[in-house]
C-alpha positions, 0 to 999 in steps of 0.5 A: 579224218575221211580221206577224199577219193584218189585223184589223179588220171594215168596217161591222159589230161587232169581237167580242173575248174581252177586257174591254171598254174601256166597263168600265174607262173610269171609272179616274181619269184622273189621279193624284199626281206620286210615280208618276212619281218614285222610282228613275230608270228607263230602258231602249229596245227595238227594235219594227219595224225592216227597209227602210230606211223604217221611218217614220211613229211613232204612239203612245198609251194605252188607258185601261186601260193597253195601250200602242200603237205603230204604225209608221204607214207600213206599218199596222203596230201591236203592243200591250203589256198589262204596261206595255211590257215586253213587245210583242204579234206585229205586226198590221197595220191597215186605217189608217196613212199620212194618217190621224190618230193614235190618238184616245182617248175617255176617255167610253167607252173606245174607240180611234178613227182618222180618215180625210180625205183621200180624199173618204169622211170615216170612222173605225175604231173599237176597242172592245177597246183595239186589238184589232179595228177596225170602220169607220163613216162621219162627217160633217165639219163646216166651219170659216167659212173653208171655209164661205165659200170654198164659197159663193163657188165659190173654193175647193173640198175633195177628195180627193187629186188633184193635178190636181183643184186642190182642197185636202184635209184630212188628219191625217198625222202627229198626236199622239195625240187627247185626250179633254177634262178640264177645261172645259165642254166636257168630254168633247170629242174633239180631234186635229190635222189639216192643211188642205193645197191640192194642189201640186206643191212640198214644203211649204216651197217652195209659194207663199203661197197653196199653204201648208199650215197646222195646224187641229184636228178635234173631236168632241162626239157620241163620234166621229160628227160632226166640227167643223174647228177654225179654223186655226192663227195662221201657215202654212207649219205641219203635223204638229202636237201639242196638250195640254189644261192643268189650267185648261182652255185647249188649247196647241198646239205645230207642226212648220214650214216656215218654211226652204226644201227644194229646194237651189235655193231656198237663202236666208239663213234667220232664227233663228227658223226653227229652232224651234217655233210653239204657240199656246193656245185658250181655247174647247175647241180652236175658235180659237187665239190667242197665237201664240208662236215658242218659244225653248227647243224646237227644231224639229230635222231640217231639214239646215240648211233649216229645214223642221222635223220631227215632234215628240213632246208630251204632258202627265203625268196629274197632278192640279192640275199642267202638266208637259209633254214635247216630243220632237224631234232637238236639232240645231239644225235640222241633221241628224236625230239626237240625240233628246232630251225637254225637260221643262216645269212651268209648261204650256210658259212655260219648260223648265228641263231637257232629256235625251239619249235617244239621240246616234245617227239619230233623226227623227220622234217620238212621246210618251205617258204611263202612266195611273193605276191600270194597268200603265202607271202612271207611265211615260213612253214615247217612240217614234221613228225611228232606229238605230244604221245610220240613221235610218229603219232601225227604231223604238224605244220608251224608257220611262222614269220623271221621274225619270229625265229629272230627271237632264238638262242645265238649259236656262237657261230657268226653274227648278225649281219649288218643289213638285217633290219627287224 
């Protein structure tokens, strides 16, 4: 495929023809379930392929619908402005590897990425749903962990330099952000981030005090100012993913590392390795708490050594309900392949019902859901590496409807609840 010409406008205003995204921002930013049900519908086309390193999925939804999906890696993005039928040329983006996934702001419409891990805390900003980008600085303030290593000289923040013995932040990885619903912090900015000390080891063969571990970022001033979350209940945890639900708490759902990478650090491994850490906050995504190891998802793709994969989550757009999907590789924590979506009722308590996407490769994950009152309404998207000749040979979207993922395999873990009409 040609790739387009870069767009994007460092320090200055993107111009487009196209309706500005401030316009559209007060649709409704949920809706009823019916949308969702109906006939069953699938289907999956190919939207970056080539290398053998088509790596790195993002994906999100503008408020008015555009859907983005991003082959991260290569900072490469399409569009699509019918729902996912079709797909725009590729582009390529002046973001991509280490920033975080796309945040969307529900206040103004605008689409933002943030930028860490080099030392100039900044963001691109589109106010076009995509079609231009525009880089502006802002300040990232510290959680009291950072605070206090700072005032002590113990530990220091920079930017990616092995040799600096520093730690960095960075976003690599995420879900897509969220704009907060729910609460009296509504209106807040949230995506996941990482808090990484510089070393040499893959992240499941550092030592205790090299783990890396999961935080958040917030924003409540629209993306200038950014607050570190503090970090999640348990190390040796990135590449992470978080939900509001209809009461307001935030759940968090992360990657491990709890196994080994380097064979010659092989050790019998518990159970437990193979799956998901969550926790919830009760405060807008300041604190976490209630950590859990889930007993239902799978923290697939680590080849029998437990070191976890990237996974999809996210929560459909329905009033007064928690219906959330995780994506991720059902093997056990073998081999990367058989992609698969569980679905959950209840806010992640049980997740009665799970669906093959795909038996062939299948690594990294992402999920998005349609928005009320726009081309995307009551799809459900799911973009993730894989192909027929090998997991990282090309990028596929499936879009579907719930009903559709309704037709599954029962986990054993919950029901169906009651008010679920199909």
């Amino acid at each position: 495929m040609l790739v387009a010409a870069l767009v994007w406008i460092s320090g200055t205003q993107a111009i487009s023809a196209e309706k500005p995204a401030g316009e559209v921002a007060d649709r409704p930013a949920e809706g009823p379930l019916d949308v969702f049900l109906g006939e069953p519908q699938f289907e999956k086309q190919n939207v970056f392929e080539g290398g053998g390193n088509v790596r790195e999925p993002y994906l999100a939804v503008a408020v008015d619908g555009t859907v983005l999906v991003m082959r991260n890696y290569a900072r490469q993005l399409r569009r699509s402005s019918d729902g996912g039928q079709t797909w725009s040329p590729i582009v390529e983006v002046p973001f991509g590897f280490m920033d975080s996934n796309i945040v969307v702001d529900e206040n103004s419409g605008d689409l933002m990425s943030v930028r860490l891990w080099d030392g100039q805390d900044r963001l691109w900003r589109s106010r076009d749903h995509g079609q231009t980008w525009t880089e502006q600085p802002i300040t990232l303030e510290f959680n009291q962990a950072m605070k206090r290593w700072d005032r002590a000289g113990e530990k220091t923040r920079g930017a990616l330099d092995p040799d600096s013995g520093a730690y960095y932040l960075h976003a690599n990885a995420s879900e897509a952000g969220i704009t907060l619903r729910h609460s009296d912090r509504r209106g807040r900015l949230l995506v996941t981030a990482t808090y990484r000390p510089h070393a040499s080891e893959h992240p499941s063969d550092r030592r205790p005090e090299d783990a890396i571990i999961s935080t958040a970022i917030y924003s409540d001033d629209g993306g200038t100012t950014w607050q570190v979350s503090d970090w999640f209940p348990e190390a040796y945890t990135e590449e992470a993913a978080l939900v509001e639900l209809h009461d307001g708490r935030i759940y968090y759902n992360t990657r491990s590392h709890a196994g080994f990478h380097d064979q010659t650090k092989a050790r019998p491994l518990a159970e437990d390795t193979w799956l998901r850490r969550t926790a919830i906050s009760r405060d807008g995504g300041q604190t976490w708490e209630d950590l859990r190891i889930s007993r239902v998802l799978i923290d697939g793709g680590g080849y029998g050594r437990g070191y976890g994969m990237k996974g999809g989550l996210v929560r459909l757009p329905v009033q007064g309900h928690d219906i959330l999907l995780y994506s991720n590789a059902d093997t056990a924590g073998g081999a990367r392949e058989r992609m698969t979506v569980w679905i959950s009722f209840d806010g992640g308590e049980t997740w009665p019902v799970k669906r093959l996407i795909d038996a062939g490769p299948g690594a990294y994950s992402s999920l998005a859901a349609g928005r009320p009152g726009t081309s995307s309404e009551g799809q459900i998207f799911l973009l993730y590496e894989g192909g027929p000749t090998g997991r990282y040979d090309a990028m596929h979207v499936a879009r579907m409807n719930l009903a559709w993922l309704l037709d599954g395999q029962a986990t054993g873990d919950g029901e169906l609840p009651d008010w679920l009409s199909r």
